[in-house]
C-alpha positions as CSV (number, residue, x, y, z in Angstrom):
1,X,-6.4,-1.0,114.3
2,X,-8.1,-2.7,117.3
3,X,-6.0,-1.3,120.0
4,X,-6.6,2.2,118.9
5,X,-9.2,4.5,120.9
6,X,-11.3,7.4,119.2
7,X,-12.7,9.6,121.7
8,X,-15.2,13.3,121.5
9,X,-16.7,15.0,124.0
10,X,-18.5,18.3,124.3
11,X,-19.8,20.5,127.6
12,X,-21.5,23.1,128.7
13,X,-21.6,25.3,131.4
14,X,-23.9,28.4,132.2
15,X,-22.8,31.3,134.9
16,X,-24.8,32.8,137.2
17,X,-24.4,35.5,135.3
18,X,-26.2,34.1,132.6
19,X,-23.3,33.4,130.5
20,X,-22.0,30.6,128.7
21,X,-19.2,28.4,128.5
22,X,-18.8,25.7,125.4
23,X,-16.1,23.2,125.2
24,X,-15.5,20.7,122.5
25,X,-12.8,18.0,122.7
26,X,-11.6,15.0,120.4
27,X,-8.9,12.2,120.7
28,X,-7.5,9.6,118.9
29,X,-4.6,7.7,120.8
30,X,-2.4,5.4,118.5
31,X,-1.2,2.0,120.0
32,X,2.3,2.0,118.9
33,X,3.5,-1.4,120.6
34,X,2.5,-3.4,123.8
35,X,3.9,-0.7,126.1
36,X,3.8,2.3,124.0
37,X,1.0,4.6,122.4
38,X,0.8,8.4,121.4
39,X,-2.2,10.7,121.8
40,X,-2.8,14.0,120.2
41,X,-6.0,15.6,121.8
42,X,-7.3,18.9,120.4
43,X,-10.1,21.3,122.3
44,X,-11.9,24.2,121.7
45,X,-13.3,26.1,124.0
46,X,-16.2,28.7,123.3
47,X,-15.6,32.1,125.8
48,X,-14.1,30.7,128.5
49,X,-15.1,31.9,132.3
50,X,-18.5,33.3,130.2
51,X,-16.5,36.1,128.6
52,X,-12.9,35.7,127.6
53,X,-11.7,34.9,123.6
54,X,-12.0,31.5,122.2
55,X,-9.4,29.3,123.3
56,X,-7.8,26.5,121.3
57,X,-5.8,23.8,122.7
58,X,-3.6,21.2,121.5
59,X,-1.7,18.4,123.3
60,X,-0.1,15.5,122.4
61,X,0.6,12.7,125.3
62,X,3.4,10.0,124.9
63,X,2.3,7.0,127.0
64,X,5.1,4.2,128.3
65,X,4.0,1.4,130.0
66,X,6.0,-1.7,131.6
67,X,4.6,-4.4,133.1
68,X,6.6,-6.7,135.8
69,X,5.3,-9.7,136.9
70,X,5.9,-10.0,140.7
């Protein structure tokens, strides 16, 4: 599937505080047709702000394109 895209990422942040903030992310977006693909993206983040819960997040993205030649 060469119009596909495959996509992880991770981050870190550290407070002033001294505490920390981890966040893990991965992608895969599906190229459906010419104009249309569909992305489900999943994070997790590791305490949030330094001190909340783990957080887990999961979106999916429809994306329409149309092209008009001028």
């Amino acid at each position: 599937r060469p119009n596909d895209a495959f996509s992880a990422g991770l981050t870190q942040a550290q407070f002033q505080n001294g505490s920390e903030e981890s966040s893990y992310e991965v992608t895969y977006a599906w190229q459906l047709n010419r104009n249309l693909n569909i992305q489900p993206d999943y994070q997790y983040i590791d305490h949030p702000n330094g001190n909340l819960p783990a957080a887990y997040i999961l979106i999916v993205r429809l994306n329409c394109a149309h092209a008009t030649n001028f």
